[in-house]
N, CA, C and O atoms as CSV, one atom per row, in Angstrom:
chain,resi,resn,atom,element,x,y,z
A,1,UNK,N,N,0.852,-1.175,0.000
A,1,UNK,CA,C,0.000,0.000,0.000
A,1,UNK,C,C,0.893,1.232,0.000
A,1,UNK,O,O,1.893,1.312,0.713
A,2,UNK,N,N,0.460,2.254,-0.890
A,2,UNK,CA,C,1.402,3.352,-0.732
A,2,UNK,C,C,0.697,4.477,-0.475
A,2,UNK,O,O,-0.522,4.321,-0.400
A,3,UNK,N,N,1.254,5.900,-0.274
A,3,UNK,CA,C,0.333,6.733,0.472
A,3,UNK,C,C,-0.846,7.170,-0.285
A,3,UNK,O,O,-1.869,7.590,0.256
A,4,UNK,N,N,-0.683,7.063,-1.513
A,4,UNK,CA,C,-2.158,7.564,-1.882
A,4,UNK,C,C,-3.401,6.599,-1.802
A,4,UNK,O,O,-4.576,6.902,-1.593
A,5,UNK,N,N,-2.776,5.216,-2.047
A,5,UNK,CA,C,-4.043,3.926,-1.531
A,5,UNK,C,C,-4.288,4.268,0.188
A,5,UNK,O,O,-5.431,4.383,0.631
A,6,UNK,N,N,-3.296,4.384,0.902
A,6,UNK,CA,C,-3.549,4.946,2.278
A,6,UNK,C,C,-4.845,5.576,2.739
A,6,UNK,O,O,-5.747,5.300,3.530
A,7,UNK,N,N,-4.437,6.859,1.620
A,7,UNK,CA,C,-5.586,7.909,1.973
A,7,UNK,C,C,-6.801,7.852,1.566
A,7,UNK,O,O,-7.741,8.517,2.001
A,8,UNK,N,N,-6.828,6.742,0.385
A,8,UNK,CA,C,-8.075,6.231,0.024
A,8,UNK,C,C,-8.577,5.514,0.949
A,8,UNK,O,O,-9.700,5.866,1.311
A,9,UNK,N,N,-7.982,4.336,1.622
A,9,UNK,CA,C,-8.666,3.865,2.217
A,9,UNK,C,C,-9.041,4.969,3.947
A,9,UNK,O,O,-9.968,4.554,4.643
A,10,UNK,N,N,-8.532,5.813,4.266
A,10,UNK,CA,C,-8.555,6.132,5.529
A,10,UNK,C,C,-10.267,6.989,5.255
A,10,UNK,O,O,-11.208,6.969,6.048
A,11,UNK,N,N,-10.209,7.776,3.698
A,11,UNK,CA,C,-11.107,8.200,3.623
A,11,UNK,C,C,-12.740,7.333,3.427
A,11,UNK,O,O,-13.848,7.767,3.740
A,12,UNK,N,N,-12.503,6.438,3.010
A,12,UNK,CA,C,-13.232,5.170,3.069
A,12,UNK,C,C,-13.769,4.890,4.615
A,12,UNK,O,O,-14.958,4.817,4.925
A,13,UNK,N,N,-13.085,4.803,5.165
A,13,UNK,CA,C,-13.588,4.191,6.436
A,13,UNK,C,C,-13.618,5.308,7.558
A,13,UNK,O,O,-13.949,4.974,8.695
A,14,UNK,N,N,-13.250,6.755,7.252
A,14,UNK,CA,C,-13.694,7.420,8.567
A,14,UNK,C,C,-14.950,8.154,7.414
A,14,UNK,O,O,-15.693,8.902,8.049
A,15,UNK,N,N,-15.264,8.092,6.089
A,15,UNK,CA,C,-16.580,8.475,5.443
A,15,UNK,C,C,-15.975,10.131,5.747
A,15,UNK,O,O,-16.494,10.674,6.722
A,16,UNK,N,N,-14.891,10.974,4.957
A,16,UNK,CA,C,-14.227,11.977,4.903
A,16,UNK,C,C,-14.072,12.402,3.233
A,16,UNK,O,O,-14.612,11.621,2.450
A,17,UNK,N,N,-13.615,13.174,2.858
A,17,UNK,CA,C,-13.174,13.294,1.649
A,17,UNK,C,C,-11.983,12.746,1.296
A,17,UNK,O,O,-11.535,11.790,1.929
A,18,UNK,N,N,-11.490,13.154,0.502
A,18,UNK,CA,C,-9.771,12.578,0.264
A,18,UNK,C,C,-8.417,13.960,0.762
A,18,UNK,O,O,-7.285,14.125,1.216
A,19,UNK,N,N,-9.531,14.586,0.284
A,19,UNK,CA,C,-8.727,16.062,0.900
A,19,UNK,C,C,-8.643,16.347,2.250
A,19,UNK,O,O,-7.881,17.226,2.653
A,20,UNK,N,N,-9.349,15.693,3.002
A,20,UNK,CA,C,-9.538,15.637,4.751
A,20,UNK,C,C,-8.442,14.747,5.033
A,20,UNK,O,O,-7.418,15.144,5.590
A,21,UNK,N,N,-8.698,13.047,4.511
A,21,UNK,CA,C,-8.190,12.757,4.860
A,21,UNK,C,C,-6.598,12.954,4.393
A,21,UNK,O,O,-5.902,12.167,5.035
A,22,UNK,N,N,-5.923,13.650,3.603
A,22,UNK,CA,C,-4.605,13.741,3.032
A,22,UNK,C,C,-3.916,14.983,4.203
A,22,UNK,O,O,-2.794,15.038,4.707
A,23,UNK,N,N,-5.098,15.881,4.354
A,23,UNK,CA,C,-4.831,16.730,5.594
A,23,UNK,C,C,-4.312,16.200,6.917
A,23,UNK,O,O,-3.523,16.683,7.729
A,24,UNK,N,N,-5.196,14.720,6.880
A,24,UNK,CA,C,-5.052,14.291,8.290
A,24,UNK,C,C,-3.626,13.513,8.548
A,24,UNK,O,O,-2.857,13.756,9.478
A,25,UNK,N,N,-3.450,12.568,7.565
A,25,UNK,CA,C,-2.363,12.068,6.987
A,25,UNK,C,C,-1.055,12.964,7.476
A,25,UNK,O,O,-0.380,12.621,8.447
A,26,UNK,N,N,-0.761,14.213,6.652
A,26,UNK,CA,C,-0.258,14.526,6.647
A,26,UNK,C,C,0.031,15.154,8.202
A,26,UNK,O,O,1.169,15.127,8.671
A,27,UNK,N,N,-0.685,15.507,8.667
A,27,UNK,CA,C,-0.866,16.356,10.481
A,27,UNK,C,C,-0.040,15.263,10.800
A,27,UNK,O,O,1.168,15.452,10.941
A,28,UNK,N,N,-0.650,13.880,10.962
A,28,UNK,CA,C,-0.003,12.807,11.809
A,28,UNK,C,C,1.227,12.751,11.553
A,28,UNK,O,O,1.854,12.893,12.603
A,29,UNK,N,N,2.022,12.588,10.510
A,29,UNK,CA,C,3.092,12.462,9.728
A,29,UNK,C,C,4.625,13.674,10.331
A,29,UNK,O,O,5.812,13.551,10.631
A,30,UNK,N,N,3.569,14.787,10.222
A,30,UNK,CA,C,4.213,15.936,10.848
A,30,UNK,C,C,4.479,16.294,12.236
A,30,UNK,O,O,5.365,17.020,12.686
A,31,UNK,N,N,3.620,15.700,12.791
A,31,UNK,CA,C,3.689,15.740,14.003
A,31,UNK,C,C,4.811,14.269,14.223
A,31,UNK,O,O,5.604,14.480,15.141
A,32,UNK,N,N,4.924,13.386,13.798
A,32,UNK,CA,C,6.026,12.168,14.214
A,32,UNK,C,C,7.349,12.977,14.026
A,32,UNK,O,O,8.106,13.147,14.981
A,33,UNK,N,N,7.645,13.521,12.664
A,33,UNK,CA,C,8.774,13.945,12.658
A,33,UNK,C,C,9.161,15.269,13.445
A,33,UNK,O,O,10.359,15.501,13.605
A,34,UNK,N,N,8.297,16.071,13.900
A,34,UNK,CA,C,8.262,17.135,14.522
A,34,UNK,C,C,8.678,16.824,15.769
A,34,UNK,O,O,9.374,17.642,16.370
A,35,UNK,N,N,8.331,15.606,16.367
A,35,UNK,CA,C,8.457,14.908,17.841
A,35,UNK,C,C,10.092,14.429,17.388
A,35,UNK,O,O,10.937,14.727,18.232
A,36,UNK,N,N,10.504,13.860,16.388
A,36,UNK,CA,C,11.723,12.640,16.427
A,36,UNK,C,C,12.628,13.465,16.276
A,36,UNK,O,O,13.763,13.180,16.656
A,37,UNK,N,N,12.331,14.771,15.648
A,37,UNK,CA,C,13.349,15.889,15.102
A,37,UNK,C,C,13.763,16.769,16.787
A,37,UNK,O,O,14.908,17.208,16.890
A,38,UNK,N,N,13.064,16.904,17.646
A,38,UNK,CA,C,13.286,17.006,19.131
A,38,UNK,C,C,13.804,16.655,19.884
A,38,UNK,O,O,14.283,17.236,20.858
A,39,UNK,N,N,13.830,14.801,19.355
A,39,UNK,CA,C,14.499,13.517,20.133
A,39,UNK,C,C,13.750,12.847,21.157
A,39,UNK,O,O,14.254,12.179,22.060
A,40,UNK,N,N,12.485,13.058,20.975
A,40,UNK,CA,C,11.655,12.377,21.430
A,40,UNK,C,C,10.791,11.399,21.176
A,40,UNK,O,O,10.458,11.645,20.016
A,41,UNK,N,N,10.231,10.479,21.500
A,41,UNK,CA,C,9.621,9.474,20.894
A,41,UNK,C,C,8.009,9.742,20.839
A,41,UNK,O,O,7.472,10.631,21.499
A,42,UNK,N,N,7.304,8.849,19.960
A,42,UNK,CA,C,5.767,8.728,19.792
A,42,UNK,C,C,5.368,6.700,19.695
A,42,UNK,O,O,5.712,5.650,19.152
A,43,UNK,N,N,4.377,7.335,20.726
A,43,UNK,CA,C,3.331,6.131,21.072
A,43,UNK,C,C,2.480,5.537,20.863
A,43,UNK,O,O,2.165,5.101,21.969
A,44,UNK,N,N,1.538,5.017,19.880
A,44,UNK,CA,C,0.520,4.731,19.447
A,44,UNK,C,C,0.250,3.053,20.098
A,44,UNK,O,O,0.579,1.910,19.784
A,45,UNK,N,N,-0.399,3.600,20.976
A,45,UNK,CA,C,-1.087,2.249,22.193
A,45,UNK,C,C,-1.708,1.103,21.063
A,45,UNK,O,O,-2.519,1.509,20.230
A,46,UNK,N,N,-1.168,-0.787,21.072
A,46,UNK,CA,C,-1.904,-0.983,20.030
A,46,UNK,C,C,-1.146,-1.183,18.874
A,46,UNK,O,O,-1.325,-2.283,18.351
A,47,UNK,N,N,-0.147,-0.245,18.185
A,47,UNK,CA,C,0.378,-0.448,16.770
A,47,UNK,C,C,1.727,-0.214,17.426
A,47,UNK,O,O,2.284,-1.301,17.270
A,48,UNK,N,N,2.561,0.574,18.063
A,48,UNK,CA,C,3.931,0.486,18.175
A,48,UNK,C,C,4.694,2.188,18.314
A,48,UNK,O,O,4.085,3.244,18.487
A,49,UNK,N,N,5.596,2.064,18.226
A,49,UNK,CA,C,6.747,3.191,18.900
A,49,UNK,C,C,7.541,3.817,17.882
A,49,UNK,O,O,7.916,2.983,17.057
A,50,UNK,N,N,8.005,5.197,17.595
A,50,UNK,CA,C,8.883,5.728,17.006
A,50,UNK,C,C,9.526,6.154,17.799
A,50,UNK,O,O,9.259,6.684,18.878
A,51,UNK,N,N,10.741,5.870,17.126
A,51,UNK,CA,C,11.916,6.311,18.330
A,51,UNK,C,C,13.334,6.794,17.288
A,51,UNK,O,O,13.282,6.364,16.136
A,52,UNK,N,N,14.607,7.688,17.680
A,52,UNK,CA,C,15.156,8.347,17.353
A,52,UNK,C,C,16.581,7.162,18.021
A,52,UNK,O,O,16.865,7.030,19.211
A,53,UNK,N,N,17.113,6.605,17.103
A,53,UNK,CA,C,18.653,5.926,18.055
A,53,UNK,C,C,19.750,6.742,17.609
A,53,UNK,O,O,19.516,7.830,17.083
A,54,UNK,N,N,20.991,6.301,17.776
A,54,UNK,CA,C,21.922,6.602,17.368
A,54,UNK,C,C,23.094,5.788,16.686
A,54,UNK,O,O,23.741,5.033,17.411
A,55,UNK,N,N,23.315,5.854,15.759
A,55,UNK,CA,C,24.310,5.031,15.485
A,55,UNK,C,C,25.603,5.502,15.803
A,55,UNK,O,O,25.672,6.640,16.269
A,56,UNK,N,N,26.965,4.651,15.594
A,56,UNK,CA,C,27.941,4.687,16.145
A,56,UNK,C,C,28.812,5.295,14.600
A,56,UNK,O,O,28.492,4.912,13.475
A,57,UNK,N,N,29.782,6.156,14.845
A,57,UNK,CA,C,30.617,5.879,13.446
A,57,UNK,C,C,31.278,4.462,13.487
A,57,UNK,O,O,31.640,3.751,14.425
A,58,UNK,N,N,31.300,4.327,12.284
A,58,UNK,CA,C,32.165,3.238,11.951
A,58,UNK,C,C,33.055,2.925,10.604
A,58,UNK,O,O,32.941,3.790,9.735
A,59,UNK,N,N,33.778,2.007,10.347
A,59,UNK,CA,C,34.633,1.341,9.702
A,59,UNK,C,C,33.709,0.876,8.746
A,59,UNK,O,O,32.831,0.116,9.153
A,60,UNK,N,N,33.743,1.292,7.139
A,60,UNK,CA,C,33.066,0.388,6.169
A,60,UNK,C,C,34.314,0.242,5.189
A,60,UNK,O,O,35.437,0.681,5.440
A,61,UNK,N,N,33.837,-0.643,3.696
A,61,UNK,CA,C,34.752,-0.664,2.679
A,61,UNK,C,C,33.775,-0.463,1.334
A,61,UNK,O,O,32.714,-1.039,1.095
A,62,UNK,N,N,34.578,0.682,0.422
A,62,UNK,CA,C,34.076,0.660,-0.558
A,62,UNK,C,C,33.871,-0.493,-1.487
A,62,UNK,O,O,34.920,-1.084,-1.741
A,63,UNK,N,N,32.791,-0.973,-2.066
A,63,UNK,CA,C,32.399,-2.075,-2.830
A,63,UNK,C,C,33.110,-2.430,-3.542
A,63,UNK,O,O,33.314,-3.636,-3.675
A,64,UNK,N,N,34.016,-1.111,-4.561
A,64,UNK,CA,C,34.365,-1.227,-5.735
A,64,UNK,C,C,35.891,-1.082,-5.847
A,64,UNK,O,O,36.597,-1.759,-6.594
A,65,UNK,N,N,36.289,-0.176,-5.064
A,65,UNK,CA,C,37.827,-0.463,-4.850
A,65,UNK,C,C,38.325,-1.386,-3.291
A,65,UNK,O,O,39.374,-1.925,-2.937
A,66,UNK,N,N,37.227,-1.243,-2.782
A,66,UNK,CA,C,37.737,-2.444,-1.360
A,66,UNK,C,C,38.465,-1.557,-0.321
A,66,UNK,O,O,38.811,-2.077,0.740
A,67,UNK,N,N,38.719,-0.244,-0.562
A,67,UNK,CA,C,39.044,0.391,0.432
A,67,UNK,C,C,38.885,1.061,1.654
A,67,UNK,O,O,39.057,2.237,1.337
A,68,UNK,N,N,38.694,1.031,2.686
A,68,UNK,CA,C,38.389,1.395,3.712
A,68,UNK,C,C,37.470,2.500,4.368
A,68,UNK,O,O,38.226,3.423,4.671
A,69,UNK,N,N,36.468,2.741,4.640
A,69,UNK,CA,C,36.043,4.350,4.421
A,69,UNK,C,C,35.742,4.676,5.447
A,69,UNK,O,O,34.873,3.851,5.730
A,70,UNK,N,N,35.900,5.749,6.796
A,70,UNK,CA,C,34.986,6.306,7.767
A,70,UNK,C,C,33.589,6.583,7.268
A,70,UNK,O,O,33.295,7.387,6.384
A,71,UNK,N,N,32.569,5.624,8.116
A,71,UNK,CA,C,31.152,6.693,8.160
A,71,UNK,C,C,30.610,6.907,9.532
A,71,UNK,O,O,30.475,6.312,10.601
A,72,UNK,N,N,30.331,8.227,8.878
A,72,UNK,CA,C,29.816,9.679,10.540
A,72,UNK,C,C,28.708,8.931,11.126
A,72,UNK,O,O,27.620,8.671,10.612
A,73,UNK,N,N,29.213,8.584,12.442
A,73,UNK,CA,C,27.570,8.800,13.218
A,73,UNK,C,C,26.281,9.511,13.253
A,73,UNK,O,O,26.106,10.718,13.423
A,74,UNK,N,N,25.661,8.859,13.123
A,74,UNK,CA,C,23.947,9.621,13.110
A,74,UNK,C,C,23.203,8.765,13.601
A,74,UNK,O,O,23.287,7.635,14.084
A,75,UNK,N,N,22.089,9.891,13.278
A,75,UNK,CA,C,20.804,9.807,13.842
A,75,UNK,C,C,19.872,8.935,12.869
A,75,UNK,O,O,19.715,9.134,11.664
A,76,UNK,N,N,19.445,8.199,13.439
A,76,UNK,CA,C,18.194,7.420,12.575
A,76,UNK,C,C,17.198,6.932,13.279
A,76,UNK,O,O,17.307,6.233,14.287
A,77,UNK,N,N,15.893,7.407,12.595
A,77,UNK,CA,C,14.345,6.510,13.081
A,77,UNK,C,C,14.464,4.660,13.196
A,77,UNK,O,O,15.047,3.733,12.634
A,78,UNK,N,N,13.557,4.880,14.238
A,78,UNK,CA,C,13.203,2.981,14.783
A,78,UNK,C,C,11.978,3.193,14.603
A,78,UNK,O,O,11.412,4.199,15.030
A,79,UNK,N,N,11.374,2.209,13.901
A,79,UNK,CA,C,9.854,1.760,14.697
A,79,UNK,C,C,9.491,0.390,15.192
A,79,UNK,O,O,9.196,-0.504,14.398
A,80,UNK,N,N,9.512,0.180,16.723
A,80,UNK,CA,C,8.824,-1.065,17.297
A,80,UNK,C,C,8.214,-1.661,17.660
A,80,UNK,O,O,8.114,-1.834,18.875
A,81,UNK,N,N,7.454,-2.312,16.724
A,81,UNK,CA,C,6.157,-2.601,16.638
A,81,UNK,C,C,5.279,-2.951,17.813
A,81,UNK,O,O,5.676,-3.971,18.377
A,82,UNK,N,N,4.143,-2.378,18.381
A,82,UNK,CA,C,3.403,-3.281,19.898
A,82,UNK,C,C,2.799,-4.361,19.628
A,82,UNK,O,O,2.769,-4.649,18.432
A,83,UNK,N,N,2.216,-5.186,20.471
A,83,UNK,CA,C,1.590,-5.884,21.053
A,83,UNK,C,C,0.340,-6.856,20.028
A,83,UNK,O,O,0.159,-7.966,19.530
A,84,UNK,N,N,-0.322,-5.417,20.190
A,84,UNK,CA,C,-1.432,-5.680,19.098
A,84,UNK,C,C,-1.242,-5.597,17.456
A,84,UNK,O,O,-2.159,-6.081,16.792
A,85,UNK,N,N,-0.258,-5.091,16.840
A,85,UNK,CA,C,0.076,-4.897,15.679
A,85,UNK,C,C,0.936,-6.233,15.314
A,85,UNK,O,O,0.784,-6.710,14.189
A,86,UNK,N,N,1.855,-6.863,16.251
A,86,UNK,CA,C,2.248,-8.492,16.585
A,86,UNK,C,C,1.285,-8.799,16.242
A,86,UNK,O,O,1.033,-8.841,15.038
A,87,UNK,N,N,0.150,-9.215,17.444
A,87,UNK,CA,C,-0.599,-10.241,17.315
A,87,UNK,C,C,-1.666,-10.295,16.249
A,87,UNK,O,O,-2.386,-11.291,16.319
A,88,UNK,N,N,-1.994,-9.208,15.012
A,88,UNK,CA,C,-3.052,-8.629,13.996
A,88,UNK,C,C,-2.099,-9.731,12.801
A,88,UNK,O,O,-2.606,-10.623,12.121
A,89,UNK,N,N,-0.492,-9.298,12.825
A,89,UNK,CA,C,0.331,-10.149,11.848
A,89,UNK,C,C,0.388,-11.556,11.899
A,89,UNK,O,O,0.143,-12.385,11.023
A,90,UNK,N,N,0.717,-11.677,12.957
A,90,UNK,CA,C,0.616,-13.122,13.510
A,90,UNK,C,C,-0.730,-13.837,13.501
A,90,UNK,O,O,-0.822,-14.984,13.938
């Protein structure tokens, strides 16, 4: 599913337009990164967790000449899935 089947279906089932729901979509969306961009996490009781880790620099090798390369530590999104979003897959 990609975001525009998304918004079809969200508009489908809360009986919204497509323009509501692309609004809404988007609020939620903005608001995750607005929270992760802070360094804080988001909760959705039920489906699972966004969270902000850190990676470490490290030691890689280029593919093509095999040579050695530093890469910079950063920041990157997690999401871990809850309980109920497990047991819906399962």
């Amino acid at each position: 599913m990609n975001k525009s089947e998304l918004i079809e279906h969200i508009a489908r089932q809360a009986d919204i337009s497509k323009a509501a729901a692309t609004r809404a979509l988007e609020a939620v969306i903005g608001g995750v990164k607005t929270t992760l961009k802070k360094g804080g996490s988001v909760s959705i009781v039920g489906f699972g967790t966004f969270a902000v880790t850190k990676r470490a620099a490290r030691v890689g090798r280029n593919p093509r000449t095999k040579e050695p390369i530093k890469i910079k530590s950063a920041k990157v999104p997690k999401f871990r899935p809850g309980k109920g979003l497990k047991d819906a897959v399962n």
